[in-house]
KOLPA-405623 format. One line per 5 residues: number of its first residue (from 1); their letters; for each residue x, y, z of N, C-alpha, C. Coordinates in steps of 0.02 Angstrom, whole numbers, plus 50000, padded with zeros to 5 digits. Each point is the difference from the previous one (the first is absolute). Example, Ala and Ser with C-alpha at 12.3 -4.5 7.8 and 13.67 -1.06 7.14 Angstrom:
REM KOLPA-405623
1	as	50660 49716 50390 49955 50059 50000 50045 50060 50000 ~ 49982 50053 49964 50042 50059 50003 49961 50055 50037 .
***
This chain:
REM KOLPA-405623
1	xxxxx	47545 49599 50411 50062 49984 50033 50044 50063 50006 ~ 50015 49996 50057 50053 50072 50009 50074 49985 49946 ~ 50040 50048 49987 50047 50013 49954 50048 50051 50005 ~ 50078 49987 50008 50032 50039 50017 50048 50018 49952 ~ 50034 50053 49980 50029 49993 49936 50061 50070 50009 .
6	xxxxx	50053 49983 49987 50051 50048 50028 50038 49990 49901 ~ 50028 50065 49996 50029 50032 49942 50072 50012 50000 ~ 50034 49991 49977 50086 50002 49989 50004 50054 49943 ~ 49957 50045 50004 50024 50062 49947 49994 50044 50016 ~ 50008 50041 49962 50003 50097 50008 49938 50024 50012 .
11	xxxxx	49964 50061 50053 49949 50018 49971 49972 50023 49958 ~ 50066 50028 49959 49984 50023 49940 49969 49964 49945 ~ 50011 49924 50005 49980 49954 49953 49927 50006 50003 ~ 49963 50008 50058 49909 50001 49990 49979 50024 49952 ~ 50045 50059 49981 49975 50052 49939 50039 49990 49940 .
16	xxxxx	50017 49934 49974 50032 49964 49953 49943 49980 49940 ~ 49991 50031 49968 49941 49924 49915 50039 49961 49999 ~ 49970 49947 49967 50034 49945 49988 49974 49975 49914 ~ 50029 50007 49967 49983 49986 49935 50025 49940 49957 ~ 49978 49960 50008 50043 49949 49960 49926 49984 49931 .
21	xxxxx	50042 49930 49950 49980 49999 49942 49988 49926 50022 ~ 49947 49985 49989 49960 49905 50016 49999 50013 50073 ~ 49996 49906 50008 50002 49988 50070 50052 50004 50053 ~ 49990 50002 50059 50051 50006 50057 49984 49923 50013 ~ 50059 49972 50012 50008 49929 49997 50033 49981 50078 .
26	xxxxx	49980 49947 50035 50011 49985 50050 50017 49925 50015 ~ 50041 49994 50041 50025 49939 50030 49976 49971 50060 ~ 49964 49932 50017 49987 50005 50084 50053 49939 50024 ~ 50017 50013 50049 50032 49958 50038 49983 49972 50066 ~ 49963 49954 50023 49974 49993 50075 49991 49911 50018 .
31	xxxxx	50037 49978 50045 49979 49950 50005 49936 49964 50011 ~ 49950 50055 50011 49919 49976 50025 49982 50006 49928 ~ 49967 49935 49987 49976 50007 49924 49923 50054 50010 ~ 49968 50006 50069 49931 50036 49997 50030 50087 49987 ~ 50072 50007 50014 49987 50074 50008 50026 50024 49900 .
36	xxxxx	50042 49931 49972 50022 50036 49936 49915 49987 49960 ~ 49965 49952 50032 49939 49999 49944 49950 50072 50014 ~ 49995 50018 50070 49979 50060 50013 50028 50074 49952 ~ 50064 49996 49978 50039 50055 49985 49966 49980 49921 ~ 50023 49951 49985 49988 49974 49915 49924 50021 49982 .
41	xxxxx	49954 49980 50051 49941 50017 49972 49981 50080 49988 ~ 50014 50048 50058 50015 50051 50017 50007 50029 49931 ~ 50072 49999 49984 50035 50025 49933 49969 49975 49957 ~ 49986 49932 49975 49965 49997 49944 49943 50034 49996 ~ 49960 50055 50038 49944 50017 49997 50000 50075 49979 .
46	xxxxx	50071 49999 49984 50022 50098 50008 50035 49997 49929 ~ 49979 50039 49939 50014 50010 49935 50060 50010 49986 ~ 50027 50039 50069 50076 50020 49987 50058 49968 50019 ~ 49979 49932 50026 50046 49978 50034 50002 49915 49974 ~ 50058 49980 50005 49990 49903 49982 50062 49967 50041 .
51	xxxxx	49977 49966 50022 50058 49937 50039 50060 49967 49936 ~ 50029 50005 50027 50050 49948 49926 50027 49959 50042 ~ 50011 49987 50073 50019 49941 50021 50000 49986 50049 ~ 49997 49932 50041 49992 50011 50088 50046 49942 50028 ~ 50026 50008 50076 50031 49937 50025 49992 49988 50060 .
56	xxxxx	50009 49958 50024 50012 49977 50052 50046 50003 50046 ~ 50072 50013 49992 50032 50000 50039 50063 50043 49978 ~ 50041 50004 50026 50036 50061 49997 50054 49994 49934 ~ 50029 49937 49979 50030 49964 49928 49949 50023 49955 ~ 49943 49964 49982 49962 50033 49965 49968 50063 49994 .
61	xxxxx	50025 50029 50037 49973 50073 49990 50053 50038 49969 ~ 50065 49987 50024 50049 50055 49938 50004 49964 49943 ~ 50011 49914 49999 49976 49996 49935 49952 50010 49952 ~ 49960 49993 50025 49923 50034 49962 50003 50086 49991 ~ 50048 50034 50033 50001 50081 50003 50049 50021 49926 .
66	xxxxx	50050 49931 50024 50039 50011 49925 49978 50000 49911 ~ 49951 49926 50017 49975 49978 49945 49948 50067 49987 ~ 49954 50025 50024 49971 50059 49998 49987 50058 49980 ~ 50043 50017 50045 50036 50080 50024 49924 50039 49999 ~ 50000 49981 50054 49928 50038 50045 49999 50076 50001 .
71	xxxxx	49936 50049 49983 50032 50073 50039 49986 49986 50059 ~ 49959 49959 50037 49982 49995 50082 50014 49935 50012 ~ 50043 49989 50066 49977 49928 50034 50005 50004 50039 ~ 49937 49970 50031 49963 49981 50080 50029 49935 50036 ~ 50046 50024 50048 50025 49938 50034 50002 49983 50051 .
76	xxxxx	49970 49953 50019 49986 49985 50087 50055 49999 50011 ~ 50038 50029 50074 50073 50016 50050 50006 49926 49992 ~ 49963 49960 50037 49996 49934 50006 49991 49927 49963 ~ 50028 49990 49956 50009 49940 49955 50043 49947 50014 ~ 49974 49943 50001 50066 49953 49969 50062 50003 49959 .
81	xxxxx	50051 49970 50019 50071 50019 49971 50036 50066 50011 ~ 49943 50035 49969 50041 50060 50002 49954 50056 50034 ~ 50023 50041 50025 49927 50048 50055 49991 50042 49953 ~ 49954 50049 49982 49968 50053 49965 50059 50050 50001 ~ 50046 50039 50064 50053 50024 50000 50058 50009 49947 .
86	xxxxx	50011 49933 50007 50055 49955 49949 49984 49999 49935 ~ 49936 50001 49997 49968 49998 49920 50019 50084 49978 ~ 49973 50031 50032 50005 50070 49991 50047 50022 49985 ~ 50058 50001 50025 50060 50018 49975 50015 49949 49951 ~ 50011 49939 49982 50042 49965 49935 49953 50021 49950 .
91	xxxxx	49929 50014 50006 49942 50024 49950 50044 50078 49967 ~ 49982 50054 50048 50034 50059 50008 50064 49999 49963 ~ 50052 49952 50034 50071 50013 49967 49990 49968 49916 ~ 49969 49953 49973 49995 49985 49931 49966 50064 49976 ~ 49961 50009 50012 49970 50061 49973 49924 49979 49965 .
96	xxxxx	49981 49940 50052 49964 49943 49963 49906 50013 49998 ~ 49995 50062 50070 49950 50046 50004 50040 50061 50006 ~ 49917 50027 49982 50024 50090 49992 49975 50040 50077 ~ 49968 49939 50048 49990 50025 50069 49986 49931 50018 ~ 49998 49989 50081 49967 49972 50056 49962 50006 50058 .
101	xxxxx	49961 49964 50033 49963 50028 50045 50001 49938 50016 ~ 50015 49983 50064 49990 49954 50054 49920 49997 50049 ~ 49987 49947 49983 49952 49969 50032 50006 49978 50066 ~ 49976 50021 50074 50028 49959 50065 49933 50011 50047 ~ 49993 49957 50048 49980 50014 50055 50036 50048 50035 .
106	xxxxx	50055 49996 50014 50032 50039 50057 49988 50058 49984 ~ 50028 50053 50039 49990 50057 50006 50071 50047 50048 ~ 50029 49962 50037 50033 50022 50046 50065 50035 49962 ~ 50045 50031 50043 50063 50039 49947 50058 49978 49981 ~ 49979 49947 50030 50077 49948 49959 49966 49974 49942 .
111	xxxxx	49940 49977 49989 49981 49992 49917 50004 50060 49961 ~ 49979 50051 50030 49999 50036 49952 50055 50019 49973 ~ 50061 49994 50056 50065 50033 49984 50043 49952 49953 ~ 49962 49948 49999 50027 49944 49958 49981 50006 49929 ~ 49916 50045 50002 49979 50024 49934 50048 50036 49972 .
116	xxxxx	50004 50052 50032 50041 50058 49972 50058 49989 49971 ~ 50031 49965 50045 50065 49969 49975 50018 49989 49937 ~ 49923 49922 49984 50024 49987 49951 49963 50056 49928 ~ 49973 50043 50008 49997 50026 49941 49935 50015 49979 ~ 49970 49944 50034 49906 50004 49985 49980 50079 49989 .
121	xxxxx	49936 50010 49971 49969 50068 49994 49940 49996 50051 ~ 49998 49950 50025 49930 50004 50047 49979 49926 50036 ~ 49968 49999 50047 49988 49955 50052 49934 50006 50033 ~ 49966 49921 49961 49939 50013 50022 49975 49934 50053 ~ 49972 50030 50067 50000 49950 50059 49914 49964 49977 .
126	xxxxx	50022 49930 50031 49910 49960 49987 49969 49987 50057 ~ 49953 50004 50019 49948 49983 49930 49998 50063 49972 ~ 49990 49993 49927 49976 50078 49965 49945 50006 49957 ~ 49969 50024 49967 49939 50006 49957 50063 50015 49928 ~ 49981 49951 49945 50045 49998 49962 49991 50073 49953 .
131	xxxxx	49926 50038 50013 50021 50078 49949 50027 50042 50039 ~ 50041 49979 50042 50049 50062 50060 50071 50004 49949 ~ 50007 49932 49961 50066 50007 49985 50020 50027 49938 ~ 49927 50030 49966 50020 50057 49943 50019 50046 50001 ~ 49993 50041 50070 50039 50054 50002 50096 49987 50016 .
136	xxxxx	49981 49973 50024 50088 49979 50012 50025 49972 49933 ~ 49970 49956 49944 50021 49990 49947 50012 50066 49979 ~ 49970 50026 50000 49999 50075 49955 50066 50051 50023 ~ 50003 49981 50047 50066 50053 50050 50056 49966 49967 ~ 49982 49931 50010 50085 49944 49978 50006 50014 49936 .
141	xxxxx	49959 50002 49948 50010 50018 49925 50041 50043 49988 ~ 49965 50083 50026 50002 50052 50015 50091 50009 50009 ~ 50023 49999 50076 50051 49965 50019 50061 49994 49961 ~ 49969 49959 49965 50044 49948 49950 50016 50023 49942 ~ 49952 50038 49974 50034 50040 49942 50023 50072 50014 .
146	xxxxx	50005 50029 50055 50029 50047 50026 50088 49961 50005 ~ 50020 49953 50034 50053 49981 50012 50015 49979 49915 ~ 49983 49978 49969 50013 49976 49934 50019 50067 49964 ~ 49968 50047 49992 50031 50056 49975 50088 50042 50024 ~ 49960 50019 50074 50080 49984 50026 50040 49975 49992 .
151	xxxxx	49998 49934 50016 50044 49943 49961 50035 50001 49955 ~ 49949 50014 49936 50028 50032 49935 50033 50074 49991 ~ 49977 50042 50067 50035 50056 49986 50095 49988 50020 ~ 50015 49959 50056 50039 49962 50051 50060 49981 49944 ~ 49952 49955 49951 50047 49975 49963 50028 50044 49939 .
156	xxxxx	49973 50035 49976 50023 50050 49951 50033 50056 50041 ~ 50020 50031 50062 50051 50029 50012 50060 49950 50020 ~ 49993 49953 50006 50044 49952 50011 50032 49965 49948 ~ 49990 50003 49952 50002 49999 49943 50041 50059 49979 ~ 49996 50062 50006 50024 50058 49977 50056 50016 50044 .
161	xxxxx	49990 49980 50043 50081 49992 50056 50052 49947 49975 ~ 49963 49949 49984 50060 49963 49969 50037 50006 49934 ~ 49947 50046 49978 50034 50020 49905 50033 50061 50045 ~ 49988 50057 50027 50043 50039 50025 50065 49991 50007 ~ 50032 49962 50052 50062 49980 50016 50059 49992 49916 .
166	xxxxx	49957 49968 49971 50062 49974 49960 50016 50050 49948 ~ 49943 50054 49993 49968 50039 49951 50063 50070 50031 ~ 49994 50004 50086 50037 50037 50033 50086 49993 49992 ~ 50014 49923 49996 50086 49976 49999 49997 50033 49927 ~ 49973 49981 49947 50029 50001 49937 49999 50085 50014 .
171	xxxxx	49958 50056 50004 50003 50065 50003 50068 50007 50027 ~ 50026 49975 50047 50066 50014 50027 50040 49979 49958 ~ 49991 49939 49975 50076 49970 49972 49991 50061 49938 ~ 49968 50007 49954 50009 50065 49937 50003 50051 50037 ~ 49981 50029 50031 50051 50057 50061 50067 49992 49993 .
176	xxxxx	50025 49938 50046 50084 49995 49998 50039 49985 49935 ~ 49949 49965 49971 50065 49955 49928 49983 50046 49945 ~ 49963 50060 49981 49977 50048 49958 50008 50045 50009 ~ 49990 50018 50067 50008 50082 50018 49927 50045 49998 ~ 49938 49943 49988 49948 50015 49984 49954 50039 50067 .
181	xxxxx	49958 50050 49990 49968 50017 50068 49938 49974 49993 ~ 49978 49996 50078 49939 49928 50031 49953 50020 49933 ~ 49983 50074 49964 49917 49994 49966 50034 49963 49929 ~ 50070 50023 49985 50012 49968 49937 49999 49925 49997 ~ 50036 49978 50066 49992 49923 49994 49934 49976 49994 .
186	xxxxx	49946 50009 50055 49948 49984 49978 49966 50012 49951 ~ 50007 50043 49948 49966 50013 49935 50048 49951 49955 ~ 50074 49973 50021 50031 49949 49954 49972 49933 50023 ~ 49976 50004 50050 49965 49929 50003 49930 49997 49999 ~ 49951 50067 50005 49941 49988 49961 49999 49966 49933 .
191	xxxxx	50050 50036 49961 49996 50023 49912 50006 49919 49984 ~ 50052 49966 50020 50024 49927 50005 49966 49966 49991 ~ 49931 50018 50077 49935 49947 50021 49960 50007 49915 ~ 49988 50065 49999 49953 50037 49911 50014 49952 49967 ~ 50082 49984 49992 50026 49992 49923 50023 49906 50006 .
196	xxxxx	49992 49995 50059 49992 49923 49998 49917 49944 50007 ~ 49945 50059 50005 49968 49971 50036 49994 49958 50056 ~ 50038 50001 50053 50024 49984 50068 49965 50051 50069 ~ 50006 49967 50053 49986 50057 50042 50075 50014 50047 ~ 50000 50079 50005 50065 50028 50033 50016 49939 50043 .
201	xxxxx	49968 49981 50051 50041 49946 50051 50046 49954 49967 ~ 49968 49976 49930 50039 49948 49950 50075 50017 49984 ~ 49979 50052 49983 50056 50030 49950 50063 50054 50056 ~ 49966 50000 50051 50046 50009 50056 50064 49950 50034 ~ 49929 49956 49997 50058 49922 50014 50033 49968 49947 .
206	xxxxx	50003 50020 49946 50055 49967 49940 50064 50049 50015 ~ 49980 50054 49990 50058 50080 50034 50032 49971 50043 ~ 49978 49997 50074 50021 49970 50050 50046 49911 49986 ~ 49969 49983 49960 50030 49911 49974 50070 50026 49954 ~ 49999 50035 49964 50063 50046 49955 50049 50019 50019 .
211	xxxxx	49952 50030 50076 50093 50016 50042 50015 49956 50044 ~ 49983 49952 50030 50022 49933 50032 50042 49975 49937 ~ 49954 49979 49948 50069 49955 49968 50070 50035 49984 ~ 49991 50064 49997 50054 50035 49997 50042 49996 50030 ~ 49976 50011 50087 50060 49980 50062 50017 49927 49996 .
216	x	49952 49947 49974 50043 49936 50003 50036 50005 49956 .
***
């Protein structure tokens, strides 16, 4: 059977390992019970891989994504209740898989642009030969812990911007109400963080809380 298979990543990702510890665990979602028993048999035949849950229709598929938390789920565009689309993103926004890949016949650029949209890592058109979709598992993994690191990098300067600010007012206020200069203040509110076991942002905002009650 012919097989068409389009990628939502970097080219750089081809030249990605992928290393994980156990199995890569997968979700199917399709209303044709012949194509999730096709996928199920498929995977059960591959050491590295195991199904943990499947549905029918588009309700049961983020619920089953939740109960889960799939690294892959395969979801037909087309389901009952809810379309594969729709799944993708409320899946996506819980954080309920760590990728998706939409399952469709179509092919044309309003599906795909509908892929993209919602977030998917890949889109695979049917009929397909079900060992086409290891390489695309492998990209979506791949993918996925690239953005996950980021992620984590994302949140720890963001994080350090928000201890900044308050870390920055209190440096000023011992400037004005001390007479202190910017390296002394900050070494009076390092020494503080030392000697309280606290971190500077903490002990910035009590400083900052000291001179409010003052003006009231």
């Amino acid at each position: 059977m012919r097989f068409k298979m389009l990628f939502f990543v970097k080219r750089e990702d081809r030249r990605m390992g992928v290393t994980r510890m156990g199995k890569t665990t997968i979700f199917l979602a399709d209303d044709d019970e012949g194509v999730r028993r096709t996928l199920r048999t498929f995977f059960e035949g591959l050491p590295g891989y195991r199904v943990v849950g499947e549905a029918c229709d588009g309700m049961e598929a983020v619920e089953g994504c939740r109960a889960s938390a799939p690294d892959v789920a395969l979801l037909d565009i087309q389901m009952p209740l809810l379309d594969g689309v729709s799944v993708a993103r409320q899946v996506l926004a819980d954080r309920a898989a760590k990728c998706v890949i939409i399952l469709t016949a179509f092919s044309d650029r309003e599906h795909i642009e509908r892929v993209q949209a919602c977030g998917a890592a890949g889109y695979l058109t049917k009929p397909f030969e079900a060992e086409k979709i290891l390489p695309t598992i492998e990209l979506c993994i791949a993918r996925s812990k690239e953005y996950y690191l980021l992620n984590k990098e994302y949140q720890h300067l963001s994080r350090r911007c928000q201890n900044r600010e308050p870390i920055d007012q209190a440096k000023l206020l011992l400037m004005e109400t001390r007479g202190m200069r910017e390296d002394e203040a900050y070494q009076y509110i390092r020494e503080l963080s030392r000697r309280k076991g606290m971190s500077m942002a903490r002990v910035a905002s009590y400083l900052l809380a000291q001179q409010e009650e003052r003006h009231d």
